[in-house]
C-alpha positions in Angstrom: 25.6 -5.7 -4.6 28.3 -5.6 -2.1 27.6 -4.3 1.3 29.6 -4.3 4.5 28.4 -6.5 7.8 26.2 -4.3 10.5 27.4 -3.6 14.0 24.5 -5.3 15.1 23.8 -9.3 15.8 25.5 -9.3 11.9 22.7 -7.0 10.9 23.4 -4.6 8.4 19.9 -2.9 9.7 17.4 -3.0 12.6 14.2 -1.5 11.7 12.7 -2.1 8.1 9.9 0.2 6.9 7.4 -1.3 4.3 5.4 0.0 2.0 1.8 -2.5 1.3 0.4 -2.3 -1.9 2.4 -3.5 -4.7 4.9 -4.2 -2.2 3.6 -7.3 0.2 0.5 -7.6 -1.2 -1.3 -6.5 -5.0 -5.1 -5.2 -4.9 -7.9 -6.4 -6.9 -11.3 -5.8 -8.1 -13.4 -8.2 -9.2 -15.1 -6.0 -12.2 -17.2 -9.0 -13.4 -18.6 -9.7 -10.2 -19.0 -6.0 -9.8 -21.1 -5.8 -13.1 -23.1 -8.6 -12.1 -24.0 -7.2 -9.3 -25.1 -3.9 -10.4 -26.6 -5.2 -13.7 -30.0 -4.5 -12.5 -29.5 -1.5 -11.8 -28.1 0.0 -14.9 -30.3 2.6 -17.4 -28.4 2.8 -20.6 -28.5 -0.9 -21.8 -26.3 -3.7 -20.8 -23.4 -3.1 -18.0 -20.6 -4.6 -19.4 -17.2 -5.1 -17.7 -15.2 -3.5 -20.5 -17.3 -0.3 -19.9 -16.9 -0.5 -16.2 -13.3 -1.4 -16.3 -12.0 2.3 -16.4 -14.3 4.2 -14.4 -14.5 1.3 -11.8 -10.6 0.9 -11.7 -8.1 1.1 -13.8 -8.5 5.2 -14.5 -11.3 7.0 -12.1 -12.9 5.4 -8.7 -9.7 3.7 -7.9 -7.5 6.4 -8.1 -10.0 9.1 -6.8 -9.5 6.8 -3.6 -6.0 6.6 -3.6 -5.3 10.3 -4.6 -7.7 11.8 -2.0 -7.0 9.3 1.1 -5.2 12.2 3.4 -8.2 14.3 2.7 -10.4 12.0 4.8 -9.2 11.4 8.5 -11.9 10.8 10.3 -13.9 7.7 9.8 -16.9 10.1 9.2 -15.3 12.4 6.2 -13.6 8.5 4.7 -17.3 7.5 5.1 -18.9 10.0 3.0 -15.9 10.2 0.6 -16.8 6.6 0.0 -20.3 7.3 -1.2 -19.3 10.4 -3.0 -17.1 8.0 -5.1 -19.6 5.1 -5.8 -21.9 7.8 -6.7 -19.8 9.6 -9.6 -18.3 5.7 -10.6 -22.2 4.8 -10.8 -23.0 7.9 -13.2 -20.4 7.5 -15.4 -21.9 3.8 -15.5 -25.5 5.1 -16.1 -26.7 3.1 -12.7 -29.3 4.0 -10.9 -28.7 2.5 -7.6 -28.9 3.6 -3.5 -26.1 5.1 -3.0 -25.1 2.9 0.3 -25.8 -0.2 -2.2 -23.5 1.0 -4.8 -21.1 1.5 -1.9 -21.2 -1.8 -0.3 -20.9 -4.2 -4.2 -17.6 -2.0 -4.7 -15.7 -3.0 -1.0 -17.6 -6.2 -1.3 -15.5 -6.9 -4.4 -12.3 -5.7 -3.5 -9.6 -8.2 -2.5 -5.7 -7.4 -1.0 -3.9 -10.3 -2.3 -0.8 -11.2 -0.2 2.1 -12.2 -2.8 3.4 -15.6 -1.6 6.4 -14.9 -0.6 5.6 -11.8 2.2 4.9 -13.8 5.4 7.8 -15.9 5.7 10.0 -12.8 4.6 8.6 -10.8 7.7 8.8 -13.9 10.0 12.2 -14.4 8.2 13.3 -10.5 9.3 11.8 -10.7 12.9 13.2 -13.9 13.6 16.8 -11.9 12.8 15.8 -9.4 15.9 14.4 -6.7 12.9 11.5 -4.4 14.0 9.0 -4.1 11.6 7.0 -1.0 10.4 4.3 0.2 7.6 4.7 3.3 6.2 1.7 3.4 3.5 -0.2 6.3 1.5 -3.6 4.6 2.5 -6.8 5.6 4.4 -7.5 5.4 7.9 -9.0 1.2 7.7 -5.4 0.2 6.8 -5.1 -1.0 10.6 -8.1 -3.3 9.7 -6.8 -4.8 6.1 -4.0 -6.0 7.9 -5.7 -6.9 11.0 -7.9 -9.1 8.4 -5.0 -10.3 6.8 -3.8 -11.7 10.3 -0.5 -9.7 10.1 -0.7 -6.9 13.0 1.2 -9.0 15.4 4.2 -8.7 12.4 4.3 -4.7 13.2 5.8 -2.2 15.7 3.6 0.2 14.3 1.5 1.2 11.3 2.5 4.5 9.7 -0.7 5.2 7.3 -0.6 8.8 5.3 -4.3 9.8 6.1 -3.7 9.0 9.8 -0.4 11.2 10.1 -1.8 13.9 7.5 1.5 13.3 5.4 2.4 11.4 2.9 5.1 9.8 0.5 7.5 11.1 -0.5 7.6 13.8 2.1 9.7 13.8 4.8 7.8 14.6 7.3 5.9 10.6 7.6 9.5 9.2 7.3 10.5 11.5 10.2 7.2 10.3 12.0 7.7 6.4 11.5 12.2 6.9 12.3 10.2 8.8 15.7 7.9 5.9 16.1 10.6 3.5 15.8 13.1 4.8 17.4 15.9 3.9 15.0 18.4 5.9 13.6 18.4 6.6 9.8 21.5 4.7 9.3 20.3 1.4 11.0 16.8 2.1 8.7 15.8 0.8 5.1 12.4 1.6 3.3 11.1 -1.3 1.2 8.7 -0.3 -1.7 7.9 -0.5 -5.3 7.2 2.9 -6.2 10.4 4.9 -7.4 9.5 8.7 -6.5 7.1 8.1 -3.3 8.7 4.8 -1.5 12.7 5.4 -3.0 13.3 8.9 -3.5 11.2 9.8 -0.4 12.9 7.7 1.8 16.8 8.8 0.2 15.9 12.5 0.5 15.3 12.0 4.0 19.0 10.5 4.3 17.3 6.9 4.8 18.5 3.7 2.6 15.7 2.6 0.2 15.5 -1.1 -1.5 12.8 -0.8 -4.9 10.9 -4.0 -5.2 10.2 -4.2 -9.2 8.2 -7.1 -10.1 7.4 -6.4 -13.5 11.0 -5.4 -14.2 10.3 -2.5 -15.5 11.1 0.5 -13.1 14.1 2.6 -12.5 14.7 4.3 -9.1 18.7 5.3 -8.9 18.3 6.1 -5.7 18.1 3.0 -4.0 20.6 0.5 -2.9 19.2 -2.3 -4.7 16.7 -3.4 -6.5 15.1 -7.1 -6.2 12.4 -9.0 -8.6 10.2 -9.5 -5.1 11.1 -9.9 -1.6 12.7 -13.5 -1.2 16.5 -12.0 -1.4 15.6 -9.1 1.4 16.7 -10.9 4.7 20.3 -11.5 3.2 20.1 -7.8 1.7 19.3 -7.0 5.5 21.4 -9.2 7.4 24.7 -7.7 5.5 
């Protein structure tokens, strides 16, 4: 891709929104230890990790979470969601478990996994002069994932869906986090791996958008470029 030196220190742009999961780092569940731990517990013969796989994750609890995230903005509501969850997740399972235990296992065995390459990108970026933001569909403990992670002192800000009560692809969080940031659209790119909430979000709202595809396997027309992962961004950035 060809692109044409910024105004700015050689910068082609100053502020870089990110998008987290799937992006700078890839969330797990540990389904076996899951099942181990709630083996005990179960009523309708052995728990095994093929039968928990969906329900748990890959279909039902998981995406409950993800899809009902800007419903829950207080810590109170998120709170209660949480045990709502385990509880259905532990029916389907045929467990018959406290409800704040249930809760507890599943957190307990979730992991954010950052890919290897996204701290020295983001040193990489602020060492050009770049200003750094999130701008994620999550709930409101994203602040403490990263904070866990050690990354917070990477960030101007952290633009989290449940906290605004907006999210991807609407406008309306881009506008927040271009308000927060205080850069112009033009001097902006989003960085995410999600064609219709990350790159067509961020387009519509007249910003540039860079798709990270690591399985090589999406299309999203709308953005300047696409990359394998996030080792080639800095040079995208810098011009």
């Amino acid at each position: 891709m060809s692109v044409a030196y910024g105004e700015n220190g050689g910068r082609l742009y100053d502020a870089v929104f990110l998008d987290v999961d799937g992006t700078l780092l890839w969330t797990d569940l540990d389904v076996e230890g899951y099942v181990e731990d709630l083996a005990p517990y179960t009523r309708n013969g052995d728990l095994t990790v093929e039968r928990a796989w969906g329900p748990v994750w890959k279909r039902k609890s998981l995406h409950r979470h993800i899809e009902e995230n800007i419903e829950h903005r207080t810590e109170e509501d998120l709170a209660g969601f949480r045990r709502r969850n385990a509880g259905i997740t532990a029916s389907a399972l045929g467990i018959d478990a406290p409800v704040e235990v249930l809760t507890e296992m599943a957190e307990r065995r979730i992991s954010f996994n950052p890919y290897p390459e996204s701290e020295m990108v983001m040193e990489e970026l602020l060492a050009m002069g770049c200003r750094l933001y999130v701008v994620s569909n999550w709930d409101l403990l994203l602040g403490d994932v990263l904070e866990d992670l050690g990354w917070m002192d990477y960030f101007g800000a952290v633009v989290a869906s449940a906290v605004v009560g907006i999210e991807k692809p609407d406008c309306g969080i881009y506008e927040e986090a271009l308000r927060i940031s205080g850069s112009p659209k033009h001097r902006t790119v989003m960085v995410g791996n999600d064609p219709v909430t990350d790159i067509r979000g961020a387009a519509s709202c007249g910003i540039d958008a860079v798709m990270i595809d690591r399985k090589g396997n999406d299309q999203a027309h709308e953005a300047k470029a696409t990359l394998p992962d996030l080792n080639a961004l800095p040079s995208l950035v810098r011009g």
